[in-house]
C-alpha positions as CSV (number, residue, x, y, z in Angstrom):
1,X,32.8,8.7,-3.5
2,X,32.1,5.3,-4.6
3,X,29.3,4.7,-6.4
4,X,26.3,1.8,-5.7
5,X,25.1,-1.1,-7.9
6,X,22.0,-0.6,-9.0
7,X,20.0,-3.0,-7.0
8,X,16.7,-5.1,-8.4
9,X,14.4,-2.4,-6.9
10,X,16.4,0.2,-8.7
11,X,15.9,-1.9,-12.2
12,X,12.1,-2.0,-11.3
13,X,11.7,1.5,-10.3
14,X,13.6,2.8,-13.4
15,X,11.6,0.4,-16.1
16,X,8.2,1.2,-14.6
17,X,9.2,5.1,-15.0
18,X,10.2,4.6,-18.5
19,X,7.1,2.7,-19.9
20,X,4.9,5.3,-17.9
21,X,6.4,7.8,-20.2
22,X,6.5,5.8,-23.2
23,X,3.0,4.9,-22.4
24,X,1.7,8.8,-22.3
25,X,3.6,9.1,-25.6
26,X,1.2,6.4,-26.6
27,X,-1.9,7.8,-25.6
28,X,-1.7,11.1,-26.9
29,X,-0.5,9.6,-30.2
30,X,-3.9,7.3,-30.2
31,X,-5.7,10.0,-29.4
32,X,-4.9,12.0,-32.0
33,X,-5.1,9.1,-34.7
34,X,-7.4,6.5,-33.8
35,X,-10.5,7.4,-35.9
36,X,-13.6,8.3,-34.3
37,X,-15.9,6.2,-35.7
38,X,-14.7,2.3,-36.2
39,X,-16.6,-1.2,-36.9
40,X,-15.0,-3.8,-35.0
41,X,-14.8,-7.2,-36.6
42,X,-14.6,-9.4,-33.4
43,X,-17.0,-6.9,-31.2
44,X,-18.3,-10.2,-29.5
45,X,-15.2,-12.3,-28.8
46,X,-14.2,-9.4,-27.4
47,X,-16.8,-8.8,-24.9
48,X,-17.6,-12.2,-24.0
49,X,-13.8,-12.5,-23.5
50,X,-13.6,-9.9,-21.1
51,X,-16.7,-11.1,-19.5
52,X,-15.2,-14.5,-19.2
53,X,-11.8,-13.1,-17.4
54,X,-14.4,-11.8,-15.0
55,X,-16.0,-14.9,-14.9
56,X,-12.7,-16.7,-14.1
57,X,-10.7,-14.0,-11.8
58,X,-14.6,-14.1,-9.6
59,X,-14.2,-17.8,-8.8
60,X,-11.2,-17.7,-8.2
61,X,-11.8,-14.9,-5.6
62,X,-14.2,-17.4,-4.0
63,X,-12.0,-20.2,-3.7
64,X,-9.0,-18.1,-2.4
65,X,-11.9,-16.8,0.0
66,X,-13.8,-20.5,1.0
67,X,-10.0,-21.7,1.3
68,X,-9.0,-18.6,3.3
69,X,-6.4,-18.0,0.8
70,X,-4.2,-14.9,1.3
71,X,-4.1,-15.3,-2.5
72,X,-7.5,-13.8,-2.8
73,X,-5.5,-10.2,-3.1
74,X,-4.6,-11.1,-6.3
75,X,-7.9,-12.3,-7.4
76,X,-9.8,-9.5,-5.6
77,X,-7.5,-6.8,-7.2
78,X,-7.5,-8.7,-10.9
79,X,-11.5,-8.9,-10.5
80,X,-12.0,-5.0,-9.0
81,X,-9.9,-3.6,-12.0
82,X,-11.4,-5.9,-14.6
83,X,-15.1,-4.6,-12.9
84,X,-13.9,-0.9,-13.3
85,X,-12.5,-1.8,-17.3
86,X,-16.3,-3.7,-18.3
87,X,-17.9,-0.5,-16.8
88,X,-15.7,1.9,-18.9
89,X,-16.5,0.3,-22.1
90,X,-20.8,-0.1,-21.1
91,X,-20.9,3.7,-21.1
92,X,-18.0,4.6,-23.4
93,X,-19.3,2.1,-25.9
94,X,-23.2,1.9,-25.6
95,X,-25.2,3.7,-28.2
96,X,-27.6,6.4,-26.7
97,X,-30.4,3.8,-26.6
98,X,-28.4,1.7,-24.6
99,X,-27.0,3.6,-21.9
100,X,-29.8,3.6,-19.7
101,X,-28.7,-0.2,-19.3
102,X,-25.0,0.8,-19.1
103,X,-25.6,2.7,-16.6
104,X,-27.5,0.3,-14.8
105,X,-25.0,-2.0,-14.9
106,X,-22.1,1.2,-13.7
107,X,-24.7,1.2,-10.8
108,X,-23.9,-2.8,-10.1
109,X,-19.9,-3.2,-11.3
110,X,-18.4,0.0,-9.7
111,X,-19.6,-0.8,-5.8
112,X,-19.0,-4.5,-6.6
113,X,-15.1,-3.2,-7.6
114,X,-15.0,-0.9,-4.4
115,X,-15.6,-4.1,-2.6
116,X,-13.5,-6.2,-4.3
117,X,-10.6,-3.6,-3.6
118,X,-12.0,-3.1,0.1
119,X,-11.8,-6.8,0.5
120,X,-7.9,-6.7,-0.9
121,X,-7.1,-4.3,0.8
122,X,-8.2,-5.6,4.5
123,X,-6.7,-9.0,4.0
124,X,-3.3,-7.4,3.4
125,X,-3.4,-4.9,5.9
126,X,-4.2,-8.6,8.0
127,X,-1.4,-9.9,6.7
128,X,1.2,-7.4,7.3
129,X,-0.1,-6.9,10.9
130,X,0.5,-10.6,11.7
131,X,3.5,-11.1,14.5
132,X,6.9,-12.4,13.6
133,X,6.2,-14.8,15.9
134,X,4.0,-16.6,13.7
135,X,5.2,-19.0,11.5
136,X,4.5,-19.1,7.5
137,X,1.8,-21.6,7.5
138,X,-0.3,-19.4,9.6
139,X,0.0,-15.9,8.4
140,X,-0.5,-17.4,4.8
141,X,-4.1,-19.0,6.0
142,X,-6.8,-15.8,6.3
143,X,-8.9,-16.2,10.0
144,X,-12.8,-16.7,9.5
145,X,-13.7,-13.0,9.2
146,X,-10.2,-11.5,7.8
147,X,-10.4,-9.2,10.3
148,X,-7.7,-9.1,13.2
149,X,-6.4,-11.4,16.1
150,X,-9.8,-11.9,18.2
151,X,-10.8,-13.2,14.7
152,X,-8.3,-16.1,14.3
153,X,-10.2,-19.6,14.0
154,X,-10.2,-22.3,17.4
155,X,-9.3,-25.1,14.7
């Protein structure tokens, strides 16, 4: 029996399988020798950078969204998962004065990455609903309320 060429999916499939396991490797090596206790030299370039991906990944949520961009996927994904990293480190970082606060602000950035993934998710399942029938242009542009067909805008 002859055997296949590996297509480009097989490639993809394979490579993401191997840095999975290299990437548990990883962990459990960190976890057994990153100390417990460590003072971080850049503690505030690295917040305020992370806060400032947010920043950027947010508007450009809102302009995929006031331009009905079906490129807002991206933007809403990249904005849920950056929401769900910023609340990891609040609690996993805060000193016990402070998480009170961090988890006032788990209470705002988790439900705002739920809808940020809710939003994602109901513009693709849009998107890969649409008819063959419509051409590129159209499928690409998101109607006024992302929703389905009796949602598609009169312009």
């Amino acid at each position: 029996m002859a055997r296949r060429a590996p297509t480009t999916r097989d490639t993809v499939l394979s490579t993401f399988a191997l840095v999975a396991v290299a990437e548990i490797g990883w962990t459990i090596y960190l976890g057994m020798s990153l100390p417990r206790h460590y003072t971080a030299n850049h503690w505030d370039l690295a917040w305020v950078g992370l806060d400032t991906a947010q920043v950027a990944m947010l508007v450009c949520a809102a302009w995929a969204a006031w331009r009905r961009r079906a490129v807002l996927i991206v933007f809403a994904c990249a904005s849920g998962t950056l929401l769900v990293v910023d609340a990891w480190f609040d609690v996993t970082t805060a000193r016990y004065s402070d998480l009170d606060e961090s988890l006032l602000l788990l209470a705002v950035e988790l439900p705002l990455a739920i809808l940020m993934f809710w939003i994602a998710r109901r513009i693709f399942r849009r998107l890969t609903e649409a008819t063959s029938s419509e051409d590129s242009k159209e499928r690409a542009t998101l109607p006024s309320g992302w929703g389905g067909r009796e949602d598609s805008p009169a312009d």
